[in-house]
FIZAFI-444343 format. One record per atom (N, C-alpha, C): residue in one letter; x, y, z. Coordinates in steps of 0.2 Angstrom, whole numbers, padded with zeros to 4 digits, always signed. Layout:
REM FIZAFI-444343
AXYZ;...
REM end
This chain:
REM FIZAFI-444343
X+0075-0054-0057;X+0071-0054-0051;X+0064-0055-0052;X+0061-0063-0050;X+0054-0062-0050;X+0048-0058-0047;X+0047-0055-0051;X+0040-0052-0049;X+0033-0057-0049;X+0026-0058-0049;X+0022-0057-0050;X+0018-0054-0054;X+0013-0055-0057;X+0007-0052-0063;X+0005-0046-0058;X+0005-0041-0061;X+0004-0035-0058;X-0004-0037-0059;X-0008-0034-0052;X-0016-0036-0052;X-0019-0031-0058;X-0025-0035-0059;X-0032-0029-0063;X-0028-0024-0069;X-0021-0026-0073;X-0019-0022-0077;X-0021-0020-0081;X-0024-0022-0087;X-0029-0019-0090;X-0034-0014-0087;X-0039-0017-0082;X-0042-0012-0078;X-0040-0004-0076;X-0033-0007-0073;X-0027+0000-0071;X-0026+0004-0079;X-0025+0003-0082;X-0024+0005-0086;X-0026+0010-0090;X-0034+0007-0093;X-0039+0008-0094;X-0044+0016-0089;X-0041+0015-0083;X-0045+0020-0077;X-0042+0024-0080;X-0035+0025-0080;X-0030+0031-0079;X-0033+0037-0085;X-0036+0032-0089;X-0039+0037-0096;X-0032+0041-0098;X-0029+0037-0102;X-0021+0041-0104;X-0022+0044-0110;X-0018+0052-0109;X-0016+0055-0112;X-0010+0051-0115;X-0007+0052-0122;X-0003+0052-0125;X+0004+0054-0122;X+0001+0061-0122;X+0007+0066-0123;X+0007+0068-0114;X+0002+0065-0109;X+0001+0067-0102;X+0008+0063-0099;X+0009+0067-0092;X+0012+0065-0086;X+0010+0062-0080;X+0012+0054-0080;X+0008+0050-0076;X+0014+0049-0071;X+0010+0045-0064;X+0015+0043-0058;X+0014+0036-0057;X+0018+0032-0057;X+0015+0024-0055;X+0020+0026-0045;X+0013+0025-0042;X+0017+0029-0036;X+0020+0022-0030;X+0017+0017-0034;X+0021+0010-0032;X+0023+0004-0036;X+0031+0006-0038;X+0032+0004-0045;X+0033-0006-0045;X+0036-0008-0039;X+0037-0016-0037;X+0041-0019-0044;X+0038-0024-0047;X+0039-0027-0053;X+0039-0023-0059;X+0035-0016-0057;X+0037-0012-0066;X+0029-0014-0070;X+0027-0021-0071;X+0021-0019-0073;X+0017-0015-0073;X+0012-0011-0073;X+0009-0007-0071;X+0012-0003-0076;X+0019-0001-0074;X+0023+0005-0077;X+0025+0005-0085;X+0025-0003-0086;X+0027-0006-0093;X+0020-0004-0097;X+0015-0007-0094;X+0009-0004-0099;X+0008+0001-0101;X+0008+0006-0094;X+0005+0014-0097;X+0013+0015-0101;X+0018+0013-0101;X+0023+0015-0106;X+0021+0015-0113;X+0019+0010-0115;X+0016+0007-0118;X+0012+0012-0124;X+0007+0015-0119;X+0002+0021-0121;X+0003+0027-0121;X+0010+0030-0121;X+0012+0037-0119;X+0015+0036-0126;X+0017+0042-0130;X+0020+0045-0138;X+0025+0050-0134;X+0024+0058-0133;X+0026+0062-0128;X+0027+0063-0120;X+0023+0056-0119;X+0022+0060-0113;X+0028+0055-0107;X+0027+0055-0100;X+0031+0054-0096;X+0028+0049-0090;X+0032+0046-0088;X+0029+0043-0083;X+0035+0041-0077;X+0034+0044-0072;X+0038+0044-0065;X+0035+0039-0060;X+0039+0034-0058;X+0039+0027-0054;X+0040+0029-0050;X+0039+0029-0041;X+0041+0029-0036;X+0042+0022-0034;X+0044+0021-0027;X+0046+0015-0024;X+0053+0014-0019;X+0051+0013-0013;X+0057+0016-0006;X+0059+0008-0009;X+0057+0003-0011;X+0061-0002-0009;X+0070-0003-0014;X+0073-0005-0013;X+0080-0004-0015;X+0079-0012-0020;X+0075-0014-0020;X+0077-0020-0023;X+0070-0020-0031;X+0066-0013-0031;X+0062-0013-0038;X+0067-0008-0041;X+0071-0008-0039;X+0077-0002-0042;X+0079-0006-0047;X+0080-0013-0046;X+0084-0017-0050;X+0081-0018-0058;X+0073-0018-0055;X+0068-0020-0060;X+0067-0014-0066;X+0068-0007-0059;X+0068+0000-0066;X+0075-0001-0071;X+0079-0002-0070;X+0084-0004-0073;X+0085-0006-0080;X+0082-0012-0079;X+0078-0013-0085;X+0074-0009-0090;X+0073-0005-0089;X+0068-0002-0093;X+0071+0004-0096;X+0072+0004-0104;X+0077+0006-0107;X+0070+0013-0110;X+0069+0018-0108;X+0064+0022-0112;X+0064+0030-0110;X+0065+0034-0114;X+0067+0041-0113;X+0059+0045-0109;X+0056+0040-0107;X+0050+0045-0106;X+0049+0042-0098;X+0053+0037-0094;X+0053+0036-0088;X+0056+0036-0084;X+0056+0040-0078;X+0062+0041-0074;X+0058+0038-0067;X+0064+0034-0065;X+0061+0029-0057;X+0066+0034-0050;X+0060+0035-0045;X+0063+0039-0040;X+0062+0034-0033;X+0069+0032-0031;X+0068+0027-0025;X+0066+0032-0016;X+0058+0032-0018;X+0057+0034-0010;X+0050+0032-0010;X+0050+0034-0005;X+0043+0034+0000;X+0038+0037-0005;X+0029+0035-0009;X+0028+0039-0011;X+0024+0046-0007;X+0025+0046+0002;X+0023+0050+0003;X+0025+0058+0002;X+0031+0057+0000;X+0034+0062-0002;X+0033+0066-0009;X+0029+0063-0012;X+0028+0064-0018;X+0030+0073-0023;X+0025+0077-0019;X+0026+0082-0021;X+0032+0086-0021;X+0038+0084-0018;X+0043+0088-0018;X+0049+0082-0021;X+0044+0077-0021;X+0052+0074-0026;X+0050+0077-0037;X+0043+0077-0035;X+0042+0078-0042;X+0044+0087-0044;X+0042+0090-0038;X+0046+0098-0041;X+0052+0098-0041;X+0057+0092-0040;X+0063+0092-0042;X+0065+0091-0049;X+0059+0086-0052;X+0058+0085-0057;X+0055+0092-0064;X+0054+0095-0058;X+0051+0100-0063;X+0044+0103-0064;X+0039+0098-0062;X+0034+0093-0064;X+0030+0097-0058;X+0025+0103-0057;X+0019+0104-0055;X+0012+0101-0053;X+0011+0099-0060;X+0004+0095-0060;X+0005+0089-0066;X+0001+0084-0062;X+0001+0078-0068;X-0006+0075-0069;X-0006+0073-0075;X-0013+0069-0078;X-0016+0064-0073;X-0012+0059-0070;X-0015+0054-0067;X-0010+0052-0064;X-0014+0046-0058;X-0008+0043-0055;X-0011+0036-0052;X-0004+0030-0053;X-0010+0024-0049;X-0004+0023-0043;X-0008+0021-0039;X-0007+0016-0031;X-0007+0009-0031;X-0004+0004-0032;X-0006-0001-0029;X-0003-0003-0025;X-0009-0003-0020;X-0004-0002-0010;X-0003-0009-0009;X-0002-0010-0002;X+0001-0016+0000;X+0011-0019-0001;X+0009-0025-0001;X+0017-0029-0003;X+0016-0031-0008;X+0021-0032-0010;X+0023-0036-0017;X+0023-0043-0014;X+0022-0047-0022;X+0022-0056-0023;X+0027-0056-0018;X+0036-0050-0024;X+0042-0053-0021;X+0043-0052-0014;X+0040-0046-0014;X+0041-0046-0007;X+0039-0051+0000;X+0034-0055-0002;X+0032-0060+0004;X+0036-0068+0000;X+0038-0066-0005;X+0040-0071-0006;X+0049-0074-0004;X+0051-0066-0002;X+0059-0067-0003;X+0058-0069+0008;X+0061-0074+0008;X+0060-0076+0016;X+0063-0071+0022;X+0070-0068+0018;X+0072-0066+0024;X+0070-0057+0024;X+0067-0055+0022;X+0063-0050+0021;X+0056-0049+0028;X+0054-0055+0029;X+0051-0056+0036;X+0042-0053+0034;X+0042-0055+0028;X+0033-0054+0029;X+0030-0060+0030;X+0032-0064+0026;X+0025-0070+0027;X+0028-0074+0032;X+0022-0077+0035;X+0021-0081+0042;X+0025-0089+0037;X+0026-0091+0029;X+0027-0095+0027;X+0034-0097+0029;X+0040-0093+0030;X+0044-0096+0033;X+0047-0092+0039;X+0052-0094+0039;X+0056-0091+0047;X+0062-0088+0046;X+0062-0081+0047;X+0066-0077+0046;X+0068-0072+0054;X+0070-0070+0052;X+0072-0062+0057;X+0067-0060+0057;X+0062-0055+0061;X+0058-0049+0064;X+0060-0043+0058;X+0059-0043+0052;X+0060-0036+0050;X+0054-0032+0047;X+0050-0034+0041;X+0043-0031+0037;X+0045-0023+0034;X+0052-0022+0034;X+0052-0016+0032;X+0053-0015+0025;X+0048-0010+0021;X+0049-0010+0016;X+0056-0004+0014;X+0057-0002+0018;X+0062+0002+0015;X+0067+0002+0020;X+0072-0004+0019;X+0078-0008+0021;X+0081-0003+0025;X+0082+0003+0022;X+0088+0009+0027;X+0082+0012+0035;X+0076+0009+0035;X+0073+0014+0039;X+0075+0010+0047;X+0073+0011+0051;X+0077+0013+0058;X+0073+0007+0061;X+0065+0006+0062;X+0059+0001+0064;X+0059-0004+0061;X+0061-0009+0064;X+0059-0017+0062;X+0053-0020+0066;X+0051-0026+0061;X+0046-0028+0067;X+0049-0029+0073;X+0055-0031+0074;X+0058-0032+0081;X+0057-0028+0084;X+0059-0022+0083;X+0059-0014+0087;X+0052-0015+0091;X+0046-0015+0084;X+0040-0016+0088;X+0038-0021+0093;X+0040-0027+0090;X+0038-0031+0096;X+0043-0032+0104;X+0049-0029+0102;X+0051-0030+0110;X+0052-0024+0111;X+0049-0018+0109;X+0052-0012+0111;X+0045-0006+0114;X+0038-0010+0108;X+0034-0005+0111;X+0031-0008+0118;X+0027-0004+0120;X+0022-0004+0128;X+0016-0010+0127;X+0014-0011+0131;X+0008-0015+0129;X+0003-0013+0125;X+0001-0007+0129;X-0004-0002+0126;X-0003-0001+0118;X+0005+0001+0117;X+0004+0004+0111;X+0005-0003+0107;X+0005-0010+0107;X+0004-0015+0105;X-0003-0016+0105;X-0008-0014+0109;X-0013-0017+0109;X-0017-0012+0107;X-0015-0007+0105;X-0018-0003+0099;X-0018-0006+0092;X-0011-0006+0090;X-0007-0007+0084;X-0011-0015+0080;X-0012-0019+0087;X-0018-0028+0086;X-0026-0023+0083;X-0025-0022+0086;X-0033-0017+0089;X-0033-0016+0083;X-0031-0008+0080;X-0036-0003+0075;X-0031-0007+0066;X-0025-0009+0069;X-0023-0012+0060;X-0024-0019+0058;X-0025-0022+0064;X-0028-0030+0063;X-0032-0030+0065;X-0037-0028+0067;X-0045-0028+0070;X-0045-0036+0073;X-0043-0034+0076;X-0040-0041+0082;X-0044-0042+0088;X-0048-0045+0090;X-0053-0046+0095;X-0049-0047+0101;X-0044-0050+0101;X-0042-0052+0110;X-0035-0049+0109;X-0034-0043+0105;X-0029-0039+0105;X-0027-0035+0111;X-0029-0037+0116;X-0026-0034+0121;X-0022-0040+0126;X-0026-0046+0126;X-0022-0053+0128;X-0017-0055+0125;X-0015-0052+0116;X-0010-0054+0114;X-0005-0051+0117;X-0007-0042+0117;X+0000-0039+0118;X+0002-0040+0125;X-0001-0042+0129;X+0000-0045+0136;X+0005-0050+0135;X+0002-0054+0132;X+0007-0062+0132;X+0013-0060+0130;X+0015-0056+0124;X+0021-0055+0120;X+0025-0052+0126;X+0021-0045+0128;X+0025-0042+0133;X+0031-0045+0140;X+0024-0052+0141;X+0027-0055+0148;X+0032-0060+0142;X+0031-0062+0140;X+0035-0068+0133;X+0042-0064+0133;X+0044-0060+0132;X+0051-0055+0130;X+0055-0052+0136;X+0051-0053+0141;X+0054-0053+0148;X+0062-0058+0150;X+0059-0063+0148;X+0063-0069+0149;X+0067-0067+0142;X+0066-0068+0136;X+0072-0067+0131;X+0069-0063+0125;X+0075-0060+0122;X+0073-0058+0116;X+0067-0061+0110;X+0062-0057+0109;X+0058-0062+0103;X+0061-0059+0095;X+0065-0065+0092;X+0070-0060+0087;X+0066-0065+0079;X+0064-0071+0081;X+0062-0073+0074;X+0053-0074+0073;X+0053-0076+0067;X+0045-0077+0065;X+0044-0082+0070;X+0045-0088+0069;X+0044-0094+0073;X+0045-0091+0082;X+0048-0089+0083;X+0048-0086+0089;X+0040-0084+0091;X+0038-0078+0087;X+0034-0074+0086;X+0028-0079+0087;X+0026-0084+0084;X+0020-0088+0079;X+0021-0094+0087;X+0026-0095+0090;X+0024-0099+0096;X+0021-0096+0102;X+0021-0089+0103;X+0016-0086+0109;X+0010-0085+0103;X+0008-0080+0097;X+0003-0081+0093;X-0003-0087+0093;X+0001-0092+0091;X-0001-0099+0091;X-0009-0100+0098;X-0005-0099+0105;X-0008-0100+0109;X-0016-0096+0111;X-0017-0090+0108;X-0019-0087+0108;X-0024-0085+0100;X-0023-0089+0097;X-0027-0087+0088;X-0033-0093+0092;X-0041-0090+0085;X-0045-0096+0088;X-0045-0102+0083;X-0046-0107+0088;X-0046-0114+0084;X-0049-0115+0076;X-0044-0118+0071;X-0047-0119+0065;X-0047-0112+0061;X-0045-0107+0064;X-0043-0100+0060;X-0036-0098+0062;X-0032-0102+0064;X-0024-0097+0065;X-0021-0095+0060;X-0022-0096+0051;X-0019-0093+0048;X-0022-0087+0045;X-0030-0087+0046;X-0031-0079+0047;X-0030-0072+0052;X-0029-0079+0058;X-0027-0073+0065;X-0019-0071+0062;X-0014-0078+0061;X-0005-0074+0061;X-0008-0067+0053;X-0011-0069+0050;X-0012-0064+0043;X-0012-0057+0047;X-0019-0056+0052;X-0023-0049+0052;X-0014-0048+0058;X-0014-0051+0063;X-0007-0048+0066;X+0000-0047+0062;X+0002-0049+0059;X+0007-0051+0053;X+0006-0042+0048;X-0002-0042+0046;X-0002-0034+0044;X-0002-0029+0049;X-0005-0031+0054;X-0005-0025+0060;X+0002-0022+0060;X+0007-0026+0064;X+0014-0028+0063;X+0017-0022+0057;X+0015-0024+0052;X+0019-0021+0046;X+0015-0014+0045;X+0010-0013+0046;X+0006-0005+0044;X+0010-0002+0050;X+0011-0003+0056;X+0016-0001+0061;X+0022+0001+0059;X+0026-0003+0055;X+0034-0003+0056;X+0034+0000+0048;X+0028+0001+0045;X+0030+0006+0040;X+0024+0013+0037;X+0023+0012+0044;X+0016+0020+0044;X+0012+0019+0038;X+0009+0014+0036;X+0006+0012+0030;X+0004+0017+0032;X-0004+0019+0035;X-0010+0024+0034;X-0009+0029+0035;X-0003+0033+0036;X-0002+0040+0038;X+0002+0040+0030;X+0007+0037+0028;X+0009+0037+0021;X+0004+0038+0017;X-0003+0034+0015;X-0008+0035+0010;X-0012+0041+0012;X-0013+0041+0017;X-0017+0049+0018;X-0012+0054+0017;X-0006+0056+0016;X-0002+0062+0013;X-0002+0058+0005;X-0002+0054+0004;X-0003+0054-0002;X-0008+0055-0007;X-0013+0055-0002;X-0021+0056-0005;X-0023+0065-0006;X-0020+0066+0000;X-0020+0074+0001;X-0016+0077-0003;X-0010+0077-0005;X-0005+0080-0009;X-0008+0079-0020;X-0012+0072-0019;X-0014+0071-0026;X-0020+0077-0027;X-0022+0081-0021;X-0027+0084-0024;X-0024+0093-0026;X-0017+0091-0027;X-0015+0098-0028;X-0008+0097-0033;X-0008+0091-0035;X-0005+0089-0040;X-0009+0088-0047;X-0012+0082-0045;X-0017+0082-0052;X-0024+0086-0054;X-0021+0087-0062;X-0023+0091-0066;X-0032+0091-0064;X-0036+0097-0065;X-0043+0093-0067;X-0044+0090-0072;X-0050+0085-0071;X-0052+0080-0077;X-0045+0075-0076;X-0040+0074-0071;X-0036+0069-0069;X-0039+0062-0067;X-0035+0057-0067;X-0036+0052-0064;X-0034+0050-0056;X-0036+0049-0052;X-0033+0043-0047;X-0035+0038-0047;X-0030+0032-0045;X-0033+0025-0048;X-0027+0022-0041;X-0032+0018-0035;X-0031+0015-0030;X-0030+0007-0033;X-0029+0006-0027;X-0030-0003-0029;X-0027-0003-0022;X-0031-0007-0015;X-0031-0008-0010;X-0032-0014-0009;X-0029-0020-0002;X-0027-0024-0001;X-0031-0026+0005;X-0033-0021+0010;X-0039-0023+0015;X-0043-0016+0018;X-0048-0018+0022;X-0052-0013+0023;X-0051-0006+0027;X-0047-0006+0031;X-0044-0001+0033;X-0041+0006+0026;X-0036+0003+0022;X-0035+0006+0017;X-0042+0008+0012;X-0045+0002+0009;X-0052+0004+0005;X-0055+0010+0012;X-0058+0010+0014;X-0059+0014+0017;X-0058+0021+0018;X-0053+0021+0020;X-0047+0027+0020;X-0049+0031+0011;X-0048+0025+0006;X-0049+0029-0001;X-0057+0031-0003;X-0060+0024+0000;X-0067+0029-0001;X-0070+0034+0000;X-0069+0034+0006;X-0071+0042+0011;X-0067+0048+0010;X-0059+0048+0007;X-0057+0053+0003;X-0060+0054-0006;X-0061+0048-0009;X-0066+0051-0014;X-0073+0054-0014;X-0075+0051-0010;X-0084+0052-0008;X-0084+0058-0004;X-0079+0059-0001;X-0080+0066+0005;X-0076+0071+0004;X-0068+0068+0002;X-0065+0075+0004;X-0061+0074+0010;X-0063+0068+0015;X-0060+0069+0020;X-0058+0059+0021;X-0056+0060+0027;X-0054+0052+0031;X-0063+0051+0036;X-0062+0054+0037;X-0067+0054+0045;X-0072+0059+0045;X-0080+0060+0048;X-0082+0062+0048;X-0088+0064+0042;X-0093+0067+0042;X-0096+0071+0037;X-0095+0074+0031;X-0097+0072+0026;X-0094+0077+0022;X-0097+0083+0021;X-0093+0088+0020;X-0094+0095+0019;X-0097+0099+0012;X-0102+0105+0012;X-0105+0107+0007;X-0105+0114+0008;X-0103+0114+0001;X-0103+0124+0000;X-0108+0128-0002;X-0111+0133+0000;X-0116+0137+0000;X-0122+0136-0004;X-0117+0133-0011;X-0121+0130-0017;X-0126+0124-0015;X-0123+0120-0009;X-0124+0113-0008;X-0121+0107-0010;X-0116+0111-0015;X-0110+0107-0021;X-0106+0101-0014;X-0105+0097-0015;X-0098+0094-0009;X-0092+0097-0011;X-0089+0097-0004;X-0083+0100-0004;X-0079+0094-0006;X-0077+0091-0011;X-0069+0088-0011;X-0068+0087-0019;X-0061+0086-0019;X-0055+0086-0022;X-0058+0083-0030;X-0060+0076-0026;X-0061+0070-0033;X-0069+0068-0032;X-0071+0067-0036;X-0077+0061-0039;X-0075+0056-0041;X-0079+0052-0038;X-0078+0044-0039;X-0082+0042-0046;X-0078+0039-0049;X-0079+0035-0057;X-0084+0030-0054;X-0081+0026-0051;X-0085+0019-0051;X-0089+0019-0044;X-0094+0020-0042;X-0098+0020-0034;X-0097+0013-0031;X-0093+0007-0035;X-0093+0001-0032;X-0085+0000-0032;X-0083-0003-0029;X-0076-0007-0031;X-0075-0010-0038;X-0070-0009-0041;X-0069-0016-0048;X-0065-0024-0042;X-0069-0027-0044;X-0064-0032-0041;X-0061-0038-0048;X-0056-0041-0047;X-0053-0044-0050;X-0058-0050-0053;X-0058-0053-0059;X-0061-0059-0061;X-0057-0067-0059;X-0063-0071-0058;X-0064-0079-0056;X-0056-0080-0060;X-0055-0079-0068;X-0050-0081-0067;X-0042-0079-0067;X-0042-0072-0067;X-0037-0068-0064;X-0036-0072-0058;X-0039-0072-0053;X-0037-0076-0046;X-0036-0079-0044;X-0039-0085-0051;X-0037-0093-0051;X-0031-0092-0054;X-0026-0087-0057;X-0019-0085-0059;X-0015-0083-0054;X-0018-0079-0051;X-0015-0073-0046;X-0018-0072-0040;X-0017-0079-0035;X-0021-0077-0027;X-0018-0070-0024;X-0014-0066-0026;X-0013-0060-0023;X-0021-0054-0025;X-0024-0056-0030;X-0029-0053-0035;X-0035-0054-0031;X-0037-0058-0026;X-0043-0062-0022;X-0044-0054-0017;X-0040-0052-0018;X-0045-0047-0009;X-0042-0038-0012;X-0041-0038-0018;X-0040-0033-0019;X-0048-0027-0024;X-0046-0021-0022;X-0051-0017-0022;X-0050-0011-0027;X-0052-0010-0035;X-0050-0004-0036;X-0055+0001-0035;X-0052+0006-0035;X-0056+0013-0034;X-0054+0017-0039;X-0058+0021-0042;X-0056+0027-0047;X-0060+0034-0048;X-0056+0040-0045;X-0060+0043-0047;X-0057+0051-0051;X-0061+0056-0054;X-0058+0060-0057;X-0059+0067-0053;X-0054+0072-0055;X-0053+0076-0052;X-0055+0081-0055;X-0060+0086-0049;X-0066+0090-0050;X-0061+0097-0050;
REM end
């Protein structure tokens, strides 16, 4: 099954500051890269791959090595699939969020606007929400939220209008379906950045991206060790964001908070005060590597 060049792997690598003998999470395993390197760098230690999708399971398969074990779920669940494991506290851990290559690349999976599929975008096939659900099933309002705060969509409340009155008359069940009421309503000379920002609107919907990385973000600060790593890699600003302000603060929203001392209250420090981004020719190798952000910070 092909995968893609897992992004900034060196970089990822390099963050995590591997122990040998430590217990690391690749907490979204996709094509297994990521997970093949830090193997790579372990003598005793362990490495636990997470991944809801049923089809990176084929990829752990492969991977013949007494120090890694792959668990098919959500990694929001993290902390209770790893005490099944045994497993308390760990050295480090990396994220690289978003979709896989494969995953925009296999058609009938329903992410990229590149062909015409069925309404689905779900990364974890058994789950219950399809895109279709959302699109013929929520209210306008909670459409024109979902346009609104995941696509930072300007005339997101005209979309969810049109779609709404559009699914009146019939089922809206395919991409092309979808991309003909969109169509009317993107602005000229930029449609394919409009179907992108609604296409992920869509999808952080129909698989709770941003509630999933903030339990994941909360849960790493009572996993990993002091002097641990986390190491993000973010896809747009919504998530960057999300990760900055839990490294920087402590929190998602709001102020950061100081104790008596004056010290900041939170979990992590940030390694890097900038994003890493990807190089000129990483990118010209690997267009998924253009908009990608990593963050690394170590645990106080």
């Amino acid at each position: 099954m092909e995968y893609h060049d897992p992004v900034m792997l060196q970089e990822c690598v390099e963050a995590l500051n591997i122990n040998p003998n430590g217990i690391y999470v690749d907490a979204t395993f996709g094509g297994g890269g990521h997970t093949r390197a830090v193997l790579q760098r372990l003598k005793n230690g362990r490495l636990l791959a997470f991944d809801q999708d049923h089809d990176a399971r084929i990829n752990a398969d492969k991977i013949d090595s007494r120090s890694f074990t792959f668990i098919e779920a959500n990694f929001r669940y993290i902390k209770q699939f790893l005490k099944l494991q045994g497993i308390l506290n760990i050295d480090g851990l990396l994220a690289d969020l978003g979709v896989s290559s494969h995953q925009f690349d296999t058609a009938d999976r329903g992410f990229s606007t590149r062909f015409d599929a069925k309404l689905d975008m779900r990364m974890d096939r058994k789950a219950k929400v399809t895109a279709r659900t959302v699109i013929n099933e929520y209210t306008s309002e909670e459409l024109h939220r979902i346009f609104g705060m995941y696509g930072e969509i300007r005339n997101a409340k005209t979309l969810a209008s049109a779609i709404v009155s559009a699914r009146v008359n019939k089922p809206i069940e395919t991409i092309n379906d979808l991309k003909g009421i969109i169509d009317r309503h993107a602005p000229k000379g930029k449609e394919f950045k409009y179907y992108a920002q609604v296409f992920q609107a869509i999808r952080i919907a129909v698989n709770d991206e941003l509630k999933a990385l903030e339990d994941l973000l909360l849960q790493c600060a009572g996993i990993i060790k002091k002097g641990g790593r986390l190491v993000v890699i973010s896809y747009h600003s919504l998530e960057d964001r999300m990760v900055k302000n839990f490294f920087n603060k402590g929190k998602f929203f709001g102020e950061a908070e100081k104790d008596i001392y004056g010290n900041l209250k939170r979990p992590f420090e940030p390694v890097n005060k900038k994003p890493i981004v990807a190089s000129i020719e990483e990118i010209s190798r690997n267009n998924r590597a253009r908009s990608a952000k990593l963050r690394i910070a170590r645990k106080v």
